[in-house]
Phi, psi and omega in degrees: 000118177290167202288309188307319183284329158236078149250310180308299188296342185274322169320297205291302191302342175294325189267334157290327184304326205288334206275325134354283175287336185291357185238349172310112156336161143320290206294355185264303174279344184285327156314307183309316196308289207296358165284323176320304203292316174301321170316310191302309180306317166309320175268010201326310182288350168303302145339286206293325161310343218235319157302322191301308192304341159298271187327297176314317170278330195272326189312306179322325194270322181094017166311142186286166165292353161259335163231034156275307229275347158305323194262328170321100173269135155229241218210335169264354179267001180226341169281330146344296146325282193300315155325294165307298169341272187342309196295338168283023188263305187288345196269136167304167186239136186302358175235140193090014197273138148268121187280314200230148169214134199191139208255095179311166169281016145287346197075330167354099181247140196251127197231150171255101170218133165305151193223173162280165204249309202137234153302131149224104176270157201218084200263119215195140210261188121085282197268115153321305163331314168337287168323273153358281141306353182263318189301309166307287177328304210280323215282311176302348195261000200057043179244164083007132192224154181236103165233171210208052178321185184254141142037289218253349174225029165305303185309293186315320192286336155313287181299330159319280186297315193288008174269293198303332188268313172337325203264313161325304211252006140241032155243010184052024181288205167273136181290335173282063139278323166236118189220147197218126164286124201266321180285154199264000195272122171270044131256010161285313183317284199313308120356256192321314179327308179286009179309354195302117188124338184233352129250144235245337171178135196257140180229071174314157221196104151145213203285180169313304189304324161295328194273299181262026080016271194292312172297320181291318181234038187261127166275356198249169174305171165192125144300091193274162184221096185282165167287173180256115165246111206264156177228138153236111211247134348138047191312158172278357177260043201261155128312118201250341153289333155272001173316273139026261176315340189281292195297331196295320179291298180318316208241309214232354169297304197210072186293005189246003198228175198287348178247044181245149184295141155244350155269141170212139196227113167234147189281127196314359178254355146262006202291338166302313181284328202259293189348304217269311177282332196285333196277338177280002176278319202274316179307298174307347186263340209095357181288144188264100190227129187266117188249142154300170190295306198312303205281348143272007187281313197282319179284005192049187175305000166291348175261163186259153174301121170321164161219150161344278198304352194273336191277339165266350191281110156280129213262330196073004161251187177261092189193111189222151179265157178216156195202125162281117178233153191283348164203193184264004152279323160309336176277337180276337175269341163337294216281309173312329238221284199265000164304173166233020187057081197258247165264131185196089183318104182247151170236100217230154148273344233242104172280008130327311170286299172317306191262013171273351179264299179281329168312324212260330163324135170242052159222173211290346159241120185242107186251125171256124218040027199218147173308135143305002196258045184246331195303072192217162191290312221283307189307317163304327167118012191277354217058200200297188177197151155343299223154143172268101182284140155285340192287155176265016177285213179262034156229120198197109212109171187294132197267106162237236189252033157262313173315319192259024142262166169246179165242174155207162201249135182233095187265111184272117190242191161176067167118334204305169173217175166261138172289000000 
């Protein structure tokens, strides 16, 4: 069987299962989860051998230090993966909910309830962890999952899924319920894309390139989960010691993932004050930092001068821009402009400035006094997620499992017709 002919049989078996899961209990699928979660633990060291053989292959390759820590499983990163499962045991479930009801003067009663979206494929770089979560999510939402890691974590994404498909399949659900392309030829991405009928929604997961890509040649819908070029801006009323905790938190807790800052915008009237201790703190960790002319006037010549383009860049590294601006509109217009509406941060005393930062801001998480690293499903309370979608449709933010219904209208008669 050539590789198109069986992407289409992996296809056709996802869209019978779903029909399969879509009809599955709470208590039917939370059972399976907690078969999941118990499983990841169990196999752990299984995992964790498979990974080591990643981590060995991306060194050979000369993958950087932020993102092997991407690609990087220990034994608490895979007790996490089984945590996030567990929790969605606890979360209601996202199919069959009414949203809306209503009687017409026909009597006609019209009810709005969630459903599963169907099929999903899901394509995505680095992180292993991923594979876990998408599978936990789409399976409580009732969806069928396709997924299609990257390269640099086959081996992990392997030992994975088959502890997980392993759990499927001695719960009789259907194996297409979880399906993992396997092959390492990027044209199976280019192959599924074209899947339209049989798959139902595509959600890309990873750098610029991949994303538009997947947009440029998908016949099918896509949820993009864009990068985070995330900002935290520094107000002239700020408290400047949690500023401090903030920006530190912000940039060096996980420099490798989509919701660490890569901007920092501070206001030119405290920057004397703030500056000076925060770049030698940041100097001191290994960060790298690209400034405006102003903003070495104040830090001298250990940083290097910004270019346009560096304000767009996400580095996913210990590598950060820094930019002096004179009032908080300018910071707000920054963001807009050069942001990607991930997540983006003001640290204000002045609640006039708060709430004009949140208004004004246009992305999909917006904070006041607080770290960009909250933007994550689990930290919200969604349990694990998708993906931070960028996008402005109904899915927008850490994607969990209300994002990955859909609806349908369910109409009750008794006898009517139309006139």
């Amino acid at each position: 069987m050539n590789l198109k002919n069986e992407l289409i049989s992996l296809a056709r078996g996802a869209q019978k299962a779903s029909r399969v899961l879509s009809a599955l209990s709470a208590g039917e699928k939370n059972n399976v989860l907690k078969g999941m979660a118990r499983a990841l633990l169990r196999e752990k060291k299984r995992i964790l051998a498979s990974n080591r053989a990643d981590l060995r292959a991306a060194r050979e390759k000369g993958i950087s230090g932020a993102l092997l820590d991407r690609l990087a499983l220990n034994e608490a990163r895979v007790g996490e993966m089984s945590q996030g499962i567990f929790e969605l045991t606890k979360l209601a479930d996202p199919v069959g909910r009414e949203l809306k009801a209503w009687r017409r003067p026909n009597k006609l009663v019209i009810r709005k309830v969630s459903v599963p979206i169907g099929v999903i494929a899901i394509i995505y770089e680095s992180r292993p962890n991923v594979t876990a979560d998408c599978i936990g999510l789409c399976f409580k939402s009732g969806n069928s999952v396709i997924l299609r890691g990257g390269s640099e974590a086959y081996n992990s994404n392997k030992a994975i899924f088959a502890v997980l498909r392993g759990v499927i399949k001695k719960f009789g659900v259907p194996e297409g319920a979880v399906n993992l392309v396997s092959t390492r030829e990027r044209k199976a991405v280019d192959l599924l894309l074209g899947l339209s009928g049989l798959i139902d929604l595509v959600i890309p997961r990873g750098g610029e390139g991949l994303i538009r890509r997947v947009t440029r040649k998908s016949r099918i819908p896509v949820i993009k989960h864009y990068k985070g070029v995330c900002h935290v801006y520094v107000d002239e009323s700020a408290d400047l010691n949690m500023a401090e905790i903030i920006c530190l938190n912000a940039k060096l807790q996980r420099p490798g993932v989509c919701n660490a800052m890569e901007s920092l915008l501070v206001h030119k009237d405290v920057a004397a004050r703030f500056l000076p201790g925060l770049v030698r703190k940041f100097i001191n960790a290994g960060v790298q930092i690209k400034g405006c002319s102003f903003s070495r006037r104040v830090v001298g010549r250990k940083i290097k001068l910004a270019r346009q383009i560096d304000y767009y860049t996400e580095y996913l590294d210990l590598k950060l821009s820094l930019k002096l601006v004179g009032s908080l509109a300018e910071a707000i217009e920054h963001i807009n402009k050069y942001g990607s509406g991930h997540s983006d941060a003001i640290v204000t005393e002045d609640s006039r400035s708060a709430d004009q930062f949140l208004k004004g801001v246009d992305s999909a998480c917006v904070y006041v006094n607080a770290s960009t690293r909250f933007t994550d499903g689990n930290q919200f309370g969604l349990g694990a997620e998708i993906g931070i979608s960028t996008d402005k449709i109904h899915a927008r933010g850490p994607m969990g499992l209300e994002e990955l219904t859909t609806y349908k209208y369910q109409i009750v008669g008794n006898g009517q017709i139309r006139e």
